[in-house]
Every structure is written in structure tokens, then in C-alpha cells.
C-alpha positions as CSV (number, residue, x, y, z in Angstrom):
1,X,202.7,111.7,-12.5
2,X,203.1,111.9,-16.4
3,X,200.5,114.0,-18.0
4,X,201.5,112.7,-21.0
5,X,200.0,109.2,-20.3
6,X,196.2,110.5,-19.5
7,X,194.4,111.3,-22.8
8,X,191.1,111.7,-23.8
9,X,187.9,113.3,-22.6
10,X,185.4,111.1,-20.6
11,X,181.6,111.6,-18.9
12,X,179.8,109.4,-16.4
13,X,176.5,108.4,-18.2
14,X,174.2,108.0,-15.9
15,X,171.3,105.7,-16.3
16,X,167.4,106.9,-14.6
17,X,164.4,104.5,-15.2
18,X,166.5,102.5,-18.3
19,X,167.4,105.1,-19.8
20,X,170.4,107.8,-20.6
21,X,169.8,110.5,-18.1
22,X,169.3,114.1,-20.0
23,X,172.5,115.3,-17.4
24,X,174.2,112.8,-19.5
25,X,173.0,113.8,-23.2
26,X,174.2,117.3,-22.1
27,X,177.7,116.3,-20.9
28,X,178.4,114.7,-24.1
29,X,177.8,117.9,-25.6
30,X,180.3,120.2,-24.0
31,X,182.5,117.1,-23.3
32,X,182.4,116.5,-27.7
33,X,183.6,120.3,-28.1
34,X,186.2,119.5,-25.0
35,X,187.4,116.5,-27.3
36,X,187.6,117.8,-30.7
37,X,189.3,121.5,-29.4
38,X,192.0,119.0,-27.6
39,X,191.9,116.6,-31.2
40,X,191.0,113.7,-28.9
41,X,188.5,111.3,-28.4
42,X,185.0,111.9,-26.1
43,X,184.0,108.2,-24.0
44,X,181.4,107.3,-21.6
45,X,181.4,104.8,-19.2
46,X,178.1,102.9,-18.1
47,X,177.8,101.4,-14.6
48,X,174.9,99.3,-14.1
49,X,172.6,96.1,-15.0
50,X,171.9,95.6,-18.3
51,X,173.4,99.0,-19.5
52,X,175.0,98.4,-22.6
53,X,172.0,99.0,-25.1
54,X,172.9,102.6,-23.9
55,X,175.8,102.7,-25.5
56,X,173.8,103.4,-28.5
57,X,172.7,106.6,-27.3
58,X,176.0,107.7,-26.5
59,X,177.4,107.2,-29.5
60,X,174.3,108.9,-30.9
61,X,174.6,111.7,-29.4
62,X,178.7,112.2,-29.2
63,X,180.6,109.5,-27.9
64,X,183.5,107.1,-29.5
65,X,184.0,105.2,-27.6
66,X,181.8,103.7,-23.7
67,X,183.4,101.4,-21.2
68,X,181.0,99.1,-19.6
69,X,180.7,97.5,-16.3
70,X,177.6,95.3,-16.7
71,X,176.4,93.6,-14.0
72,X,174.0,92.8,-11.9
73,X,176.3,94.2,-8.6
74,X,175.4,97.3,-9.9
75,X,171.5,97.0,-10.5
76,X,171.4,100.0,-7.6
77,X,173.6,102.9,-6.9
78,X,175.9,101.9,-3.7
79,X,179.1,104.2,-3.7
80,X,181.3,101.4,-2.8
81,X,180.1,99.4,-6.4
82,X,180.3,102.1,-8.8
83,X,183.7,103.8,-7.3
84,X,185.3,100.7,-7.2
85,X,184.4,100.5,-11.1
86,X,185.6,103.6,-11.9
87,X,189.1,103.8,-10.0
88,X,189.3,100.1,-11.6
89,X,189.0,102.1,-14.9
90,X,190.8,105.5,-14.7
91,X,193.4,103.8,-13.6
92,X,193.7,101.3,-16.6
93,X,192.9,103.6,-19.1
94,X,193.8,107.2,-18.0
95,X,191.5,110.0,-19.1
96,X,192.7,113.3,-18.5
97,X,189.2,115.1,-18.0
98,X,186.2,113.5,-16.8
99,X,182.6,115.0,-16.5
100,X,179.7,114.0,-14.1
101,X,176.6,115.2,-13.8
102,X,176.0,117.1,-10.3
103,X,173.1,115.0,-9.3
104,X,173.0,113.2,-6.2
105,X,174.6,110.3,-7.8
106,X,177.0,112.1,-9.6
107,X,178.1,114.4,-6.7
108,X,178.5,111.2,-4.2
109,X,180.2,109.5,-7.0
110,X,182.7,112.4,-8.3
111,X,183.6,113.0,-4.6
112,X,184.5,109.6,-3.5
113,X,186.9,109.4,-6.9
114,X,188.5,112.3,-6.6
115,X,189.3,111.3,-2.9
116,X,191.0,107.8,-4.0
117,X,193.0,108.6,-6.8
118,X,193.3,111.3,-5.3
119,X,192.6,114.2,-7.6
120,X,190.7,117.4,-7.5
121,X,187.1,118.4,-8.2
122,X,185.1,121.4,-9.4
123,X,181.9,121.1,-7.7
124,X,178.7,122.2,-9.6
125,X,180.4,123.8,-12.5
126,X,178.2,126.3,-14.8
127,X,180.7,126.7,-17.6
128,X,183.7,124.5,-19.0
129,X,187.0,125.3,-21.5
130,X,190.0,123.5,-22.1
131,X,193.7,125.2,-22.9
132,X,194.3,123.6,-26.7
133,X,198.1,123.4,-25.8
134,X,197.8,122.3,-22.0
135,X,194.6,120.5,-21.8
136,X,193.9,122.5,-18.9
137,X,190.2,122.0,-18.2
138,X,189.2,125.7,-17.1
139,X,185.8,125.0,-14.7
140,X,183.9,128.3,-13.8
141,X,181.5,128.7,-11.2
142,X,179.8,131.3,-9.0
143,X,181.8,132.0,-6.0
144,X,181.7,134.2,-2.8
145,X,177.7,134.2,-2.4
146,X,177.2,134.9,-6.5
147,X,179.1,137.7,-6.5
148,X,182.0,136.6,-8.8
149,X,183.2,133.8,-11.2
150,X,185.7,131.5,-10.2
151,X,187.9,129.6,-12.9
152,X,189.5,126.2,-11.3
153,X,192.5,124.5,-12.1
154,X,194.1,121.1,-11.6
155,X,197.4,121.5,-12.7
156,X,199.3,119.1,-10.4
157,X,197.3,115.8,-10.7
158,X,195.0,114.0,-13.5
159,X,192.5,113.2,-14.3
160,X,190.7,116.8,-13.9
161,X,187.3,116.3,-12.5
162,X,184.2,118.7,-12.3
163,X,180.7,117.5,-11.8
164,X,178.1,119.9,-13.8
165,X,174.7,121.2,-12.8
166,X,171.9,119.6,-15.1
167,X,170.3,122.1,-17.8
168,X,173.4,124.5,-18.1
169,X,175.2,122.5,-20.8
170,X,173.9,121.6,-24.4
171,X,173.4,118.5,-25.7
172,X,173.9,118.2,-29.4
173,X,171.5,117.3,-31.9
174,X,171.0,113.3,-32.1
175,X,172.4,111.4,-35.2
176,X,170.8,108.3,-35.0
177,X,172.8,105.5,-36.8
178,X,176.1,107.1,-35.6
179,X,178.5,104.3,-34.1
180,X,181.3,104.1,-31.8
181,X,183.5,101.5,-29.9
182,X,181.8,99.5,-26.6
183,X,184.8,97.8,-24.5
184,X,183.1,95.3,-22.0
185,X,184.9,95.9,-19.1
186,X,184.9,94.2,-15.2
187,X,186.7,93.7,-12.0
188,X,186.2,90.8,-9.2
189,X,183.5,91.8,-7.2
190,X,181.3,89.8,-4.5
191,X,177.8,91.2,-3.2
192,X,179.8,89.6,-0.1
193,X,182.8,92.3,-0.3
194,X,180.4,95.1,-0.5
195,X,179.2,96.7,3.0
196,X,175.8,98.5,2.0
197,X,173.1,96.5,0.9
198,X,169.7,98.0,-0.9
199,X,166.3,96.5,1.4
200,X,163.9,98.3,-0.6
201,X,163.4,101.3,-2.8
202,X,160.8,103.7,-1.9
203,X,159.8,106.3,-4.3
204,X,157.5,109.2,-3.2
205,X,155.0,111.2,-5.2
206,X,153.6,114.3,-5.3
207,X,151.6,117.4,-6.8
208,X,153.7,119.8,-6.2
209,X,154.9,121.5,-9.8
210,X,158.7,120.6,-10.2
211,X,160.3,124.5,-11.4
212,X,163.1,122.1,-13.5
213,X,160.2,120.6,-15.6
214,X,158.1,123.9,-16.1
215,X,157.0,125.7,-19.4
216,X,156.6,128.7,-17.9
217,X,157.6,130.3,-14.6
218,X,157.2,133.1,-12.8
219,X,159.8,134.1,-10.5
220,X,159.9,136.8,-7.6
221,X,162.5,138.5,-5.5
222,X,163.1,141.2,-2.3
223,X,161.8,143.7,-5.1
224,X,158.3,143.2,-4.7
225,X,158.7,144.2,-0.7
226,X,157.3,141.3,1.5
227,X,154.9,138.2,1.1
228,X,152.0,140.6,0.4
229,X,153.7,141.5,-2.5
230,X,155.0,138.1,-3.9
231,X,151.1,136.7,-3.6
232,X,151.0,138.8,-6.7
233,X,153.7,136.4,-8.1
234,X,151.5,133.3,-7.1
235,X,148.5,134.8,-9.0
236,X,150.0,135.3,-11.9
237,X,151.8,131.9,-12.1
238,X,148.0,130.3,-11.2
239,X,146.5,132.3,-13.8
240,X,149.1,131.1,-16.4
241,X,149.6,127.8,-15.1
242,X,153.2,128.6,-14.3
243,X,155.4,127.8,-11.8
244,X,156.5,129.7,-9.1
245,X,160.5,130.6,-8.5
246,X,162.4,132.7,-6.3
247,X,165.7,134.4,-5.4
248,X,167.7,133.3,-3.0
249,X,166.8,136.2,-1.0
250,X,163.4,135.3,-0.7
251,X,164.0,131.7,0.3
252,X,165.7,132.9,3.1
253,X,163.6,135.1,4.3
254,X,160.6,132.7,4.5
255,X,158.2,133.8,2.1
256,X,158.7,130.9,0.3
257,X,160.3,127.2,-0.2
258,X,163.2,126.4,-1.2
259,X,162.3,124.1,-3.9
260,X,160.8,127.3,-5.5
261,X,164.5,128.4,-5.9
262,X,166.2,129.4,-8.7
263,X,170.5,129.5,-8.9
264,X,173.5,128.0,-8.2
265,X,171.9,127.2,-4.7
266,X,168.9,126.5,-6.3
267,X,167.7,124.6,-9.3
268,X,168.7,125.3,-12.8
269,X,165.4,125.6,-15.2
270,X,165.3,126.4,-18.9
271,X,161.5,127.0,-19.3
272,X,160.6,128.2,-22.6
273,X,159.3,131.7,-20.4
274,X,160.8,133.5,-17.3
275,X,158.9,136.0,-15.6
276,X,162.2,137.8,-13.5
277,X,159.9,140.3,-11.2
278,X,161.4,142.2,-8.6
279,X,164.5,140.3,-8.8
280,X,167.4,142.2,-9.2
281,X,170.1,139.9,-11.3
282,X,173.0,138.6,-8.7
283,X,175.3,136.4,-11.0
284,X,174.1,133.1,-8.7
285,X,170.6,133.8,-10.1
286,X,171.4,134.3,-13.8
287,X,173.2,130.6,-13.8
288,X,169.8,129.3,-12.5
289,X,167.5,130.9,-15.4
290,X,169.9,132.1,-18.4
291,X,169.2,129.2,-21.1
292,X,165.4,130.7,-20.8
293,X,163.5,130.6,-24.0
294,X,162.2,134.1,-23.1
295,X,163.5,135.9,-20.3
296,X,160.6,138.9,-19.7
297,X,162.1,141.2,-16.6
298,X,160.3,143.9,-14.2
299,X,162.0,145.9,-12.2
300,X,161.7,149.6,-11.0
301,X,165.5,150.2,-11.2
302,X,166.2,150.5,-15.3
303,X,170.3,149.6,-14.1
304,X,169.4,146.6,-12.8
305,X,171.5,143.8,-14.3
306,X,168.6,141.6,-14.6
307,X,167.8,143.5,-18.0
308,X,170.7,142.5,-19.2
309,X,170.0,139.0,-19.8
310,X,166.3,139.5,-20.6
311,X,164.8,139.0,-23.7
312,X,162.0,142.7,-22.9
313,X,162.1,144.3,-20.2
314,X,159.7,146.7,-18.4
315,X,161.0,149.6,-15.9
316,X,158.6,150.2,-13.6
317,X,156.5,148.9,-10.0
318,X,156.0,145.5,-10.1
319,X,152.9,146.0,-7.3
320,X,151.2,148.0,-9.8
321,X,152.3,146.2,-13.0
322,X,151.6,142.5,-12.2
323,X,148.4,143.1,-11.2
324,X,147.3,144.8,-14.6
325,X,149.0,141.5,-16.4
326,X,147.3,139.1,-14.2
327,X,143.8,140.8,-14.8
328,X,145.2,141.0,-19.0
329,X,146.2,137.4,-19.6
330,X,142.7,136.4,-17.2
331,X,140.7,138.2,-19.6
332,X,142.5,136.8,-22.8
333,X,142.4,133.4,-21.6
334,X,138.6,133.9,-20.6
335,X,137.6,135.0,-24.0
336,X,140.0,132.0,-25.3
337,X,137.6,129.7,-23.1
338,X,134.8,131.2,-24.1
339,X,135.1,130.4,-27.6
340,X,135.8,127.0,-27.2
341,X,132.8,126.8,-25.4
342,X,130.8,128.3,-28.3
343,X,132.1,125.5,-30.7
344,X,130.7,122.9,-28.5
């Protein structure tokens, strides 16, 4: 293998209801500064049916260039359709670092690649660098339960792969107007050749308060004792209209679900407020929460490494200090309520 033959810095764009999905518009942010550190050019590629009016947003928002596979084959996700599209085109036009966001697509996808070509893969990957002189792509993660950071290399085969979990990257600001290069591309491909077919698509609804799309959450961990204590959580989050997250630790102990989780096992959220109560600061939690617009900690232990990547912090019993916030912020939004009232 040559490395001298792969150039260029690529990212799956992935499309969700017709439009770029936001994993996407962040991976052509840290994929741009991948590009310009290496002095090469940042593509997409779009797999789908009627995709290539997305284009435009790539190149809005980073891109040079987007390959295209266009067709109605790929109206649906079906592993077989899309990988079959993109070995067709790594292998024609040789990137030597491409990006995917680690959704379910892009996890299914990345895996059945990297198993073909074959080359490696950093799964879920919270941080990404690139060696100037190399073109090493350097993909961190939390390893060993959270305890540590792991930096991955691929030096023995190309492209170097890494699927990224949504809401840790940046995208960068749009610049509408900007252009790039689309390149329609294709390979022979029969609904007859492919194995899976798509009978219907099904998609469920519900109340429930997703913690990846919330303003404001409140979050609890083994500090506030049992699920007596993290009922104080709840009341706060219902008093503010919050979410509710969680540590690992309280996932698996049952006081909660684990769609309440926040982590690298867990969801990644970037609320513009995080209540981090009881919760003590394990490196696999901090990935989850750190891109917070306010990160407001309480914990009785003032080493805890939680306050490190807070914004305040309060030292002190979260049983007794919750409480007197809940009963604060019910009597501020009361009077708030009252006075709208009055102007009626």
C-alpha cells in the first residue's frame, strides 16, 4: 500500500428527513481544520435519492468538493447499497482520512467498510488531530471504563477511519453562497443483486423528553445516596422544565433509565444549562456534558473533578441544597406567573 496515493480528508454526510444531518454539519467542521492543517482538500460524499441539492450545504458549511451516488437504490439505508457505494469510491479516489458520524447508520456503515477494504476504525471518537508531516489521524477516546484517554493509530493501512459521537465536534459557521465541486458518481447496481429489501418503515412516537434535544438538564449521580435522594433531582428538573440525566453509576444501579444517561455510554448533550449534582466527574461523564453552555456543579467533596469543568460550583450536601433551589426557582417562577396573570 502506498500512502502516498490516498489524499484528502472526507466525511459521510448523512441525510435525515431531506436534509444534512447536524452529525454531518459538525464533521465538516473538525474534518475542514483536519484539511487545511494537512494543506488538503475536505469532501463529502452523499448516498441516497435525490441527494444532490445537499451538496449545497456542504459546501456551505466546509466542503470542496461531494461525490454523489444518486439513486433511487438508495432511497433507504440497506448496508449492502451504501457500502457497496462507498468501497466503489474509496477505492477510485483514495482519501486518506474519512469521518462518520456514530449514529446507527454511521456505525453499521463505518464497520462494514473498514471490514472490506479492510482498514481500521476508531469507534465513537470524542476528539480528533492529525500529524502535519504524517497525516496521522490521532482519534482519542475514553478507554478502560472512563478512566483514561486512548489515542488510536492506523499506521499500516489507509484510509484511517473513526466514526464520531454527535454534539462533541463543532460545526463552523454557515457561509451561504460558498461553492464547491459535485462529481456525479455510480456503479451497476440491481434492486435484484441486493439481499435486504425495506417492507415498510415504522416510526414510533413518544413524550418522553429526549436529554440530546434539552435546554436545560439536570443531572444526578451515586452522590445524592439512593432513589430517595435523586427524587430531589426529578423535582427540580419538573420545576424548571428540565430534563433529567444521570451517571453511569446510577443507570446501573436502577434508579433510573438509561436514556437518562449521560457519557461515552450514554448520550452526548450540549444544553445551554447542566445541573451536575452528586456526580462526581469520571472522564466518561465529562465527554457526555462538556460543550455545556453552563455547567453549574454540587458536590460535598470541593476535590471533586467535576468542578473542574464547571462553569460555579457549590461545595456542599446536595440533600439539603437542592431542596432550598427547588423551593427558590418555584417561588421565582410563581411570582413570574403571577404577574402575567395581573396583565391579563
Amino acid at each position: 500500500m502506498n500512502f502516498d496515493d490516498y489524499r484528502g480528508v472526507w466525511v459521510f454526510i448523512e441525510e435525515k428527513d431531506g436534509a444534512v444531518a447536524p452529525v454531518s454539519l459538525e464533521l465538516l467542521g473538525a474534518g475542514r481544520q483536519l484539511a487545511d492543517k494537512r494543506k488538503t482538500e475536505l469532501a463529502g460524499i452523499l448516498i441516497g435519492e435525490n441527494v444532490k441539492l445537499l451538496a449545497r450545504t456542504a459546501f456551505e458549511y466546509g466542503a470542496d468538493k461531494v461525490y454523489a451516488y444518486d439513486d433511487p437504490i438508495y432511497r433507504y439505508y440497506r448496508t449492502e447499497t451504501y457500502m457497496r457505494a462507498m468501497l466503489a469510491c474509496v477505492e477510485k479516489h483514495k482519501p486518506e482520512i474519512l469521518l462518520y458520524g456514530a449514529t446507527s447508520t454511521g456505525k453499521d456503515l463505518a464497520s462494514a467498510v473498514a471490514t472490506d477494504l479492510p482498514t481500521g476504525l476508531t469507534a465513537d471518537t470524542t476528539q480528533l488531530d492529525v500529524e502535519e508531516d504524517t497525516g496521522l489521524l490521532l482519534a482519542s477516546r475514553p478507554a478502560f471504563g472512563g478512566n483514561i484517554m486512548a489515542t488510536i493509530l492506523c499506521k499500516k493501512y489507509r484510509p484511517q477511519m473513526a466514526t464520531v459521537r454527535p454534539k462533541v465536534m463543532k460545526a463552523l459557521p454557515r457561509e451561504t453562497g460558498r461553492q464547491g465541486e459535485l462529481i456525479d458518481e455510480s456503479i451497476p447496481i440491481a434492486e435484484a443483486d441486493i439481499r435486504t429489501k425495506v417492507l415498510e418503515i415504522v416510526r414510533s412516537t413518544t413524550h418522553r423528553m429526549r436529554i440530546d434535544e434539552a435546554d436545560v438538564i439536570v443531572a444526578g449521580g451515586k452522590g445524592l445516596g439512593g432513589p430517595a435522594g435523586f427524587q430531589l433531582v426529578q423535582r427540580l428538573a419538573e420545576t424548571l422544565g428540565a430534563a433529567v440525566g444521570a451517571s453511569r453509576d446510577v443507570v446501573e444501579a436502577g434508579w433510573i433509565g438509561h436514556h437518562h444517561q449521560v457519557g461515552q455510554t450514554g448520550a452526548t448533550v450540549t444544553p445551554k444549562i447542566y445541573f451536575a449534582i452528586g456526580i462526581s466527574g469520571a472522564i466518561q461523564h465529562i465527554v457526555g456534558m462538556q460543550n455545556s453552555g453552563l455547567i453549574i456543579a454540587i458536590n460535598k467533596d470541593p476535590a471533586a473533578p467535576i468542578f473542574q469543568s464547571s462553569h460555579y460550583g457549590i461545595v456542599g450536601d446536595a440533600l439539603t441544597i437542592v431542596p432550598m433551589l427547588t423551593e427558590a426557582f418555584q417561588i421565582a417562577l410563581g411570582r413570574k406567573e403571577e404577574a402575567n396573570a395581573g396583565k391579563v
